[in-house]
KEVEXLUM-75950 format. One line per 2 residues: number of its first residue (from 1); their letters; for each residue x, y negated, z of C-alpha. Coordinates in pm, 1 decimal, padded with zeros to 6 digits, always signed. Example, Ala and Ser with C-alpha at 12.3 -4.5 7.8 and 13.67 -1.06 7.14 Angstrom:
<recs>
1 = AS = +01230.0:+00450.0:+00780.0; +01367.0:+00106.0:+00714.0
</recs>
This chain:
<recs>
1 = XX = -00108.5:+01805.8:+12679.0; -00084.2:+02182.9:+12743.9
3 = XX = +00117.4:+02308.7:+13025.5; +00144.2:+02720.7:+13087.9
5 = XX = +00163.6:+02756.7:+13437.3; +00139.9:+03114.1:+13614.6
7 = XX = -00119.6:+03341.2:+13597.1; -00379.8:+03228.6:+13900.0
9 = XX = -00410.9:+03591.8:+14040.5; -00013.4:+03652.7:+14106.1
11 = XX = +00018.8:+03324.4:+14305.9; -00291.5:+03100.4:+14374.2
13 = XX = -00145.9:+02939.6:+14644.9; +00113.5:+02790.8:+14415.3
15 = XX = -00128.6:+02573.0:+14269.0; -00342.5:+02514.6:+14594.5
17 = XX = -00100.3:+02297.1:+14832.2; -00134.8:+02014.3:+14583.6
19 = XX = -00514.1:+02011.8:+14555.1; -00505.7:+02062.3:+14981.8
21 = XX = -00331.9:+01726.3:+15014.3; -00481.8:+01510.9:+14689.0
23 = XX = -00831.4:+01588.1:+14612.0; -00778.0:+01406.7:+14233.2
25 = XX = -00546.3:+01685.0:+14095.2; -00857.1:+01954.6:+14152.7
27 = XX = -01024.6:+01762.2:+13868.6; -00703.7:+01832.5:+13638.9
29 = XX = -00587.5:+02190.4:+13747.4; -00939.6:+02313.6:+13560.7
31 = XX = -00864.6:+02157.8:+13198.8; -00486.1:+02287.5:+13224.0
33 = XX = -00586.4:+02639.1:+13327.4; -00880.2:+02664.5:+13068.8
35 = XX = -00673.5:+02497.6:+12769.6; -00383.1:+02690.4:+12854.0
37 = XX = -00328.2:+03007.7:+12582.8; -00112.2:+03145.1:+12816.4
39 = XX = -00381.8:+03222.8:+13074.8; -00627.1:+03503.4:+12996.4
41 = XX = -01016.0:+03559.7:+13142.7; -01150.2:+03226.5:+13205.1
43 = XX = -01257.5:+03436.8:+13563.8; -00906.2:+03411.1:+13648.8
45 = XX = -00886.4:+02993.8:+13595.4; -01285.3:+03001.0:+13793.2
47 = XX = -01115.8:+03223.3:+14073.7; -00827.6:+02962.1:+14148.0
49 = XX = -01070.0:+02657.5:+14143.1; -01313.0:+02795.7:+14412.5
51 = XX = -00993.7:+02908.2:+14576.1; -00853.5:+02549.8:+14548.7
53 = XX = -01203.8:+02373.2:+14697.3; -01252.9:+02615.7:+14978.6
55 = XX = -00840.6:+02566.2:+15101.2; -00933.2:+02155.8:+15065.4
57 = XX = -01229.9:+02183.0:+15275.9; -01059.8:+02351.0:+15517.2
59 = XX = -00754.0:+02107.0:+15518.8; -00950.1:+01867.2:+15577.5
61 = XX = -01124.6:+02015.8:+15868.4; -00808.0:+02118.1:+16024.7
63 = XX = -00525.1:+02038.0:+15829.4; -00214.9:+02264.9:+15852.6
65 = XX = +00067.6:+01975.9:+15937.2; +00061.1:+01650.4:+16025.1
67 = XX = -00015.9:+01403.6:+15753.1; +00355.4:+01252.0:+15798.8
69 = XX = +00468.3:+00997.6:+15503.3; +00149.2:+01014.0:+15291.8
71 = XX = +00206.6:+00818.4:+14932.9; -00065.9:+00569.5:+14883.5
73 = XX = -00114.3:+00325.1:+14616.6; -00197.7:-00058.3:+14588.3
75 = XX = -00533.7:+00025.6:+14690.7; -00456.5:+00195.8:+15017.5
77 = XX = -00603.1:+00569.5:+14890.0; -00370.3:+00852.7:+14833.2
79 = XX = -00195.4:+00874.8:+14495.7; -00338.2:+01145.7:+14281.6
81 = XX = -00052.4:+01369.4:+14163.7; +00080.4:+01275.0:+13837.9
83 = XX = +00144.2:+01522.5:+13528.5; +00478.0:+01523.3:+13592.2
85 = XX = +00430.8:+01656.3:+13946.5; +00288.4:+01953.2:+13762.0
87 = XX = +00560.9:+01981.8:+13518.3; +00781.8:+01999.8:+13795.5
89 = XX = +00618.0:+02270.2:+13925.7; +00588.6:+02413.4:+13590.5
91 = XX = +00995.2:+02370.4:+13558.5; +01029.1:+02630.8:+13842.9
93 = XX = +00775.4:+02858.0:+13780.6; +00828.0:+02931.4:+13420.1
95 = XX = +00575.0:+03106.4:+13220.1; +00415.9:+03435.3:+13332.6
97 = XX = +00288.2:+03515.4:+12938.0; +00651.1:+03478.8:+12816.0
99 = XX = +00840.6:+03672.1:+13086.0; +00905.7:+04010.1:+13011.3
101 = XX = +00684.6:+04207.8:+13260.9; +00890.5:+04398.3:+13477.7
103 = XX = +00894.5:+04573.4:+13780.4; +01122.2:+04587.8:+14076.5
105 = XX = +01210.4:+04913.6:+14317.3; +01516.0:+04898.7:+14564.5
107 = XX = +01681.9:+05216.6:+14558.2; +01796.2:+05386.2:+14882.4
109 = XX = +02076.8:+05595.3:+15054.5; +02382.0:+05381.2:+14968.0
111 = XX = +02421.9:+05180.6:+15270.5; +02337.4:+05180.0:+15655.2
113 = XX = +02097.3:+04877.6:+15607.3; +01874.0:+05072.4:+15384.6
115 = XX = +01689.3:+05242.7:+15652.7; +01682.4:+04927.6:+15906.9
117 = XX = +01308.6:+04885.8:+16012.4; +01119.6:+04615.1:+15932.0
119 = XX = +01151.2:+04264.2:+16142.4; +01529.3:+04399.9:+16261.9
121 = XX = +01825.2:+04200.9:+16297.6; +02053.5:+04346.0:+16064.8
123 = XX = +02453.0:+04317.0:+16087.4; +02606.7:+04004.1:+15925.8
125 = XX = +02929.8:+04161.9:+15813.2; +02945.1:+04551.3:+15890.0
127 = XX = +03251.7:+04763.1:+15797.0; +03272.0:+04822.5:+15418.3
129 = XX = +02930.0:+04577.7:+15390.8; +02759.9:+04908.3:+15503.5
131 = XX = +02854.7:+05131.0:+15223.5; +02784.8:+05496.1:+15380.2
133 = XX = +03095.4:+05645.6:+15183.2; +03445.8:+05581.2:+15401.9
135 = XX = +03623.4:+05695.9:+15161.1; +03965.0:+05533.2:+15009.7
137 = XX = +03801.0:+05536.6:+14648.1; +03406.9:+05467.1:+14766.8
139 = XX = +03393.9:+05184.7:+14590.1; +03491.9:+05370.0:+14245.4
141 = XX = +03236.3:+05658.8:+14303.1; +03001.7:+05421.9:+14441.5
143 = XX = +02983.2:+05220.5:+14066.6; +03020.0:+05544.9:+13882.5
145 = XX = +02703.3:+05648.1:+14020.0; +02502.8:+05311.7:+13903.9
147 = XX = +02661.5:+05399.6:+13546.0; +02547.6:+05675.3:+13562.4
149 = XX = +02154.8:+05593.9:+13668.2; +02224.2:+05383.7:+13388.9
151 = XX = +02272.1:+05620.8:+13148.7; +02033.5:+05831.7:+13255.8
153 = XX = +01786.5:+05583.8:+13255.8; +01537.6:+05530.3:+12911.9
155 = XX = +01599.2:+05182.3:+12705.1; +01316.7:+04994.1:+12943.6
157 = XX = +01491.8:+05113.9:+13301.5; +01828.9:+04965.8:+13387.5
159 = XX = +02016.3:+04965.1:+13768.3; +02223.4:+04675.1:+13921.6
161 = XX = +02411.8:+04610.2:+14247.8; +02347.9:+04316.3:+14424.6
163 = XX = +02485.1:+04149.7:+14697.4; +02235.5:+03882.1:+14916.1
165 = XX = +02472.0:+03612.5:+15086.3; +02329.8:+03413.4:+15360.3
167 = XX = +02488.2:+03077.3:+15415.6; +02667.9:+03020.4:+15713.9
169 = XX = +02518.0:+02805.3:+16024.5; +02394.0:+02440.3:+15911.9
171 = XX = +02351.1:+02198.4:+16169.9; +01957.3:+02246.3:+16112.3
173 = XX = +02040.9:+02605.5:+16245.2; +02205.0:+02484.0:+16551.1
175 = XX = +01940.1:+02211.0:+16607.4; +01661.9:+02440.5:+16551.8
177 = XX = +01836.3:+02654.3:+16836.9; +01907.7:+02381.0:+17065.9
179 = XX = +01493.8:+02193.6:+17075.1; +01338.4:+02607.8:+17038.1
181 = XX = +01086.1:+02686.3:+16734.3; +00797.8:+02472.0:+16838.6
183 = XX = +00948.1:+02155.1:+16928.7; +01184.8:+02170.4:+16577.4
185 = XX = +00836.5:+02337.3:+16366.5; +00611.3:+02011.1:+16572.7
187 = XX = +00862.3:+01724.4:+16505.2; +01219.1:+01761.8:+16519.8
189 = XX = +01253.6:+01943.7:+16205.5; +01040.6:+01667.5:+16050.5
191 = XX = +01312.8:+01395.3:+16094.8; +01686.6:+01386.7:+15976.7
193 = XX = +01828.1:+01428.8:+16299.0; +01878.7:+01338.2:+16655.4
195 = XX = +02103.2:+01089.0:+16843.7; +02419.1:+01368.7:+16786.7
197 = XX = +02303.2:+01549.2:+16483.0; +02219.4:+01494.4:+16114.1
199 = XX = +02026.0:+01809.4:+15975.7; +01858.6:+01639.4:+15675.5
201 = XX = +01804.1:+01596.6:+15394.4; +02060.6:+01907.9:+15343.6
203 = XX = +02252.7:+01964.6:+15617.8; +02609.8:+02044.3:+15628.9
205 = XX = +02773.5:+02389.8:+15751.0; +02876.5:+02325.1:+16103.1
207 = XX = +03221.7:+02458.8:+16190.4; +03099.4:+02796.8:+16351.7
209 = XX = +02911.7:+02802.0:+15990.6; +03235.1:+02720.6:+15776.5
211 = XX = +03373.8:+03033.4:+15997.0; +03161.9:+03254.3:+15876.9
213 = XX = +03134.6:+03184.6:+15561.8; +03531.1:+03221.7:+15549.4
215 = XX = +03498.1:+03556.4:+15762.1; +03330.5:+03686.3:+15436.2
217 = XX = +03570.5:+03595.4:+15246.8; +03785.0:+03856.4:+15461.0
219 = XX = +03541.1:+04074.8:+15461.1; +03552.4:+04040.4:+15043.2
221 = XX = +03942.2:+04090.0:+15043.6; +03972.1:+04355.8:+15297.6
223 = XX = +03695.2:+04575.8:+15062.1; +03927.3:+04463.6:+14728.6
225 = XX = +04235.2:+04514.0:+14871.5; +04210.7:+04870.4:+15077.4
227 = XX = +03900.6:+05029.0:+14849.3; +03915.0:+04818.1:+14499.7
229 = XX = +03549.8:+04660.6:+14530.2; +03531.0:+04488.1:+14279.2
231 = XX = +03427.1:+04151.4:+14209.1; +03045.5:+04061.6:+14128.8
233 = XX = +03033.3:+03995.3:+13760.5; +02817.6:+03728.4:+13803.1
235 = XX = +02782.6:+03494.4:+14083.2; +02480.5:+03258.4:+14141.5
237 = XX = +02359.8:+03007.8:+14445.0; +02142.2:+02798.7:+14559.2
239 = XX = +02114.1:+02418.6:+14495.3; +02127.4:+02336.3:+14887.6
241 = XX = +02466.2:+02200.9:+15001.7; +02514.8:+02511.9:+15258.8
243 = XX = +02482.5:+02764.8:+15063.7; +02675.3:+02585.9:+14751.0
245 = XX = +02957.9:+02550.0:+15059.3; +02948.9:+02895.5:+15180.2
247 = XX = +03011.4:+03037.2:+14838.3; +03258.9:+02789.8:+14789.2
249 = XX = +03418.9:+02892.9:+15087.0; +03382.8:+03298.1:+15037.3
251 = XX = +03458.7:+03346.1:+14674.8; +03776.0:+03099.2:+14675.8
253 = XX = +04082.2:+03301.2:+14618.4; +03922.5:+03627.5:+14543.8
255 = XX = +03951.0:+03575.6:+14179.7; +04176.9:+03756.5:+13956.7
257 = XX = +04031.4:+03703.5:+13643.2; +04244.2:+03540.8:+13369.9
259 = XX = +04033.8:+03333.7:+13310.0; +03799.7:+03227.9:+13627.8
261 = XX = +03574.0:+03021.6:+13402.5; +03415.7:+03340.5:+13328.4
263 = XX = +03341.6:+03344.3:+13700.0; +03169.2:+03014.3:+13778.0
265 = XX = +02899.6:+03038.9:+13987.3; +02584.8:+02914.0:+13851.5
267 = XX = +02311.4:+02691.2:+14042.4; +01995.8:+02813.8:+14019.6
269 = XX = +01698.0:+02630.8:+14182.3; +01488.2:+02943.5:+14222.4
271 = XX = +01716.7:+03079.4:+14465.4; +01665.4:+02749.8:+14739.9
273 = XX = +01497.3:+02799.5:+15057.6; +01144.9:+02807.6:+15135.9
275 = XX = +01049.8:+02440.3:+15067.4; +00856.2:+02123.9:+15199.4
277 = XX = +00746.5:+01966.3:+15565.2; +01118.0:+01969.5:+15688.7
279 = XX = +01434.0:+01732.2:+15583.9; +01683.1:+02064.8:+15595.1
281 = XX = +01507.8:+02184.6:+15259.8; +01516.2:+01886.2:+15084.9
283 = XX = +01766.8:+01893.7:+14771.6; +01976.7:+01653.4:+14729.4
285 = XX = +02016.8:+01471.9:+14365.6; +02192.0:+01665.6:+14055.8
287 = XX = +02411.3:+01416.4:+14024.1; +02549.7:+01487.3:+14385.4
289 = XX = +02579.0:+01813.2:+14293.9; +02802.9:+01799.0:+14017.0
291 = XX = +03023.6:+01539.2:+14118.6; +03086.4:+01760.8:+14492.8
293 = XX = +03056.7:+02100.1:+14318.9; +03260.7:+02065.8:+14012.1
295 = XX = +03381.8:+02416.8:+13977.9; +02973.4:+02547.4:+13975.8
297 = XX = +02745.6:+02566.1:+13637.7; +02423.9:+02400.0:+13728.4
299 = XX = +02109.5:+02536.0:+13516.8; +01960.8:+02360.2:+13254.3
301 = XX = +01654.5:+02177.6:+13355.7; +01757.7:+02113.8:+13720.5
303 = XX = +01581.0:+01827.0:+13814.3; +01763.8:+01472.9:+13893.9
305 = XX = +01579.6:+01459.6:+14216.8; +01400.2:+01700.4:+14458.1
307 = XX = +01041.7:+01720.8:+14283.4; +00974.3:+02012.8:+14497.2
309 = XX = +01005.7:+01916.9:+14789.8; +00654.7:+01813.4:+14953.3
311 = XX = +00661.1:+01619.7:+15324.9; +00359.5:+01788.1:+15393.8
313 = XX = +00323.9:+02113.3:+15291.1; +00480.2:+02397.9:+15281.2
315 = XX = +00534.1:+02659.8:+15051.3; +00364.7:+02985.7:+15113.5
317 = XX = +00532.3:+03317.4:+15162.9; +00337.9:+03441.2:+14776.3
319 = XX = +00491.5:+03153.7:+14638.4; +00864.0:+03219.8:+14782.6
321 = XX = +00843.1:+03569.0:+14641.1; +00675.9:+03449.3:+14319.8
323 = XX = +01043.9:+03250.4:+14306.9; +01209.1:+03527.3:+14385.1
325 = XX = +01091.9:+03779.3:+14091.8; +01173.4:+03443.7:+13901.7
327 = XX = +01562.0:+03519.8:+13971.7; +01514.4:+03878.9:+13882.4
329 = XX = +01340.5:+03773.2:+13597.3; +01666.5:+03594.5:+13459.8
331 = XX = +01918.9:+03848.6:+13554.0; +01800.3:+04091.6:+13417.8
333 = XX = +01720.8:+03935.0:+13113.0; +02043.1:+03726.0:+13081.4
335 = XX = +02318.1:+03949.3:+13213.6; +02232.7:+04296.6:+13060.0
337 = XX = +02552.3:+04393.5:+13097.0; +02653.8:+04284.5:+13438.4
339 = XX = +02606.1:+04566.8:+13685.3; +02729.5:+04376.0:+13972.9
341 = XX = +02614.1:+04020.1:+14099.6; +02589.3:+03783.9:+14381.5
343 = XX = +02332.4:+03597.5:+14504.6; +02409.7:+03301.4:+14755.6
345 = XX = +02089.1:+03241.0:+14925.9; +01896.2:+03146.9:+15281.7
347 = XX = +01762.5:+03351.2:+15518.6; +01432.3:+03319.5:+15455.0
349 = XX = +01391.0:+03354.5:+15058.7; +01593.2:+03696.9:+15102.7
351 = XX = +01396.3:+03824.4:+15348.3; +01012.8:+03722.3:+15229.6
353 = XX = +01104.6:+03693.7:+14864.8; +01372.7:+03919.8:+14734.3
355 = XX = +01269.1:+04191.7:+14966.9; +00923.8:+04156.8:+14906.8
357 = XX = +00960.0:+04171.3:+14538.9; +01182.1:+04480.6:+14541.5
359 = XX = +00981.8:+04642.8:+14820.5; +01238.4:+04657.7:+15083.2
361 = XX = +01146.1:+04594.5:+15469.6; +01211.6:+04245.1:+15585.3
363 = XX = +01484.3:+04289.6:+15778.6; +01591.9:+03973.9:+15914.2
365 = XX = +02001.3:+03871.8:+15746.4; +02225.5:+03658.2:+16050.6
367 = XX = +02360.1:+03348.7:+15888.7; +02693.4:+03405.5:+15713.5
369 = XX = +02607.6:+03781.3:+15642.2; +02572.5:+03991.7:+15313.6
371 = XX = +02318.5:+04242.6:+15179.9; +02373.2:+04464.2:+14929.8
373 = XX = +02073.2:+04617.3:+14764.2; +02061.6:+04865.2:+14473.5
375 = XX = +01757.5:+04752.2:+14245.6; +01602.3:+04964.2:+13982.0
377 = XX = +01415.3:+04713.1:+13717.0; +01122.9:+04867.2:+13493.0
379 = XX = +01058.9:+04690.1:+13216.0; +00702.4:+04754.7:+13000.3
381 = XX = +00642.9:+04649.9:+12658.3; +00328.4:+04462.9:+12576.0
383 = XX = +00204.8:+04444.0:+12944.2; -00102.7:+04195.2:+12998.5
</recs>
């Protein structure tokens, strides 16, 4: 069996936080990485095994979270991951030899949050989602000036708008608020709730969090109505129940399409939150998903069940972004067309991954709020 999983020196530590926790699936990591085609220099596959043994000494010594629900089997060891762990893995990560290598730039001086410093808290919902332009028809000469980058641009450069939604408060938000960051990041974040609360797996939107997510809407309709924004061509969202409710909850009514099947969001599971150690980013089944969500396309290949999801580890930062380019990846590939799209995230895989990847400062996006970004994608032929 040949698996093609990502190229070792654009995210090592995708590979590493299995091989941290079971010490069997270092023995197996080698023979994929060195049968694989898809990988090149057998340096690169030598690199990521060193990498690997050095991170699983180290857990060992001082392991980076509590060993909380360890799987063991009939003998009392720990289970070695199975192939299908790695497939899993291999679902979200795609292959690096058969994306088309691109590159991604955001492009400044359309709106105030452009020139926000790094680590600042942004505004959730300013006037005209921080378009500079006040004027009646900005949103008209706004556009006409992506069509025109556009046309400008040679066949491998193209421009789109996009427009980062955080989902509103979940209760995990308000309990992570109401124990401080390292009582929830010790233990509390680690269980499914409290004697009041239920935070995981997947928490709800709490009512202050419904509220926001409805304040976009207005924010959405005041924009259409008084400036004719237009809206987003394509919609997508995360599999987690908040932000799947938030977008619910923003884009209902704001549709004047004849035909709003055009419109349906679609669930991607690139675009979750940072995942693993706490209940709040645990997914719940597909199956849940479509029977709550009927009015949402769900990607092929999602899953039935969370295989993501890790009680022990969590993913890095490299990997989130890795995730994040992933996204990218498939917009820009699938909707060619489509200058304008949403994106119905969390707070944390906008700021570390889609800012990251698009080299924009990580500002820091309130719950409920919206981003828009201007991205510039570079495509090159042949790249290795």
């Amino acid at each position: 069996m040949k698996l093609c999983l990502p190229c070792p020196l654009v995210g090592p530590d995708i590979l590493e936080t299995r091989a941290d926790r079971q010490g069997a699936i270092t023995r197996k990591i080698p023979a994929i990485l060195v049968t694989c085609p898809a990988l090149t220099p057998p340096s690169h596959a030598n690199a990521i095994v060193q990498h690997i043994s050095q991170r699983r000494s180290l857990a060992k010594q001082n392991p980076p979270f509590p060993r909380m629900g360890e799987r063991h089997n009939s003998k009392g060891s720990l289970r070695s991951t199975s192939m299908t762990d790695i497939a899993s893995t291999a679902h979200v990560l795609g292959n690096l030899a058969s994306t088309p290598r691109r590159s991604y730039t955001a492009v400044p001086g359309f709106f105030i949050q452009d020139s926000a410093p790094a680590d600042t808290v942004i505004p959730a919902l300013p006037p005209r989602f921080g378009l500079l332009d006040d004027s009646p028809d900005r949103w008209s000469k706004f556009f006409a000036q992506i069509d025109r980058l556009n046309q400008d641009a040679d066949e491998y450069t193209s421009y789109k708008v996009f427009f980062f939604g955080r989902h509103g408060q979940g209760f995990h938000n308000f309990a992570s608020a109401k124990y401080g960051p390292q009582a929830w990041d010790t233990y509390w974040g680690r269980l499914n709730g409290d004697d009041e609360l239920i935070w995981g797996p997947d928490p709800e939107l709490t009512t202050l969090g419904k509220g926001e997510a409805v304040d976009a809407q207005d924010a959405w309709a005041a924009e259409q109505r008084g400036a004719g924004l237009p809206f987003p061509e394509r919609l997508y969202c995360s599999p987690m129940t908040r932000a799947l409710r938030t977008c619910e909850l923003t884009f209902s009514g704001l549709l004047s399409d004849p035909d709003p099947a055009r419109r349906r969001p679609t669930i991607l599971e690139n675009c979750r939150e940072i995942s693993g150690v706490y209940t709040c980013d645990k997914r719940r089944t597909r199956a849940y998903i479509a029977r709550r969500f009927p009015g949402f396309e769900i990607e092929d290949g999602l899953p039935e069940d969370d295989e993501l999801w890790d009680p022990e580890l969590r993913e890095t930062d490299a990997h989130l972004a890795h995730r994040a380019r992933r996204v990218l990846d498939h917009i820009f590939e699938h909707d060619k067309k489509e200058t304008f799209v949403s994106v119905t995230a969390h707070g944390r895989i906008i700021r570390m991954g889609f800012l990251a990847v698009v080299g924009r400062p990580s500002c820091i996006l309130p719950t409920g709020g919206v981003l828009p970004v201007v991205v510039k994608s570079v495509y090159t032929p042949n790249a290795e």
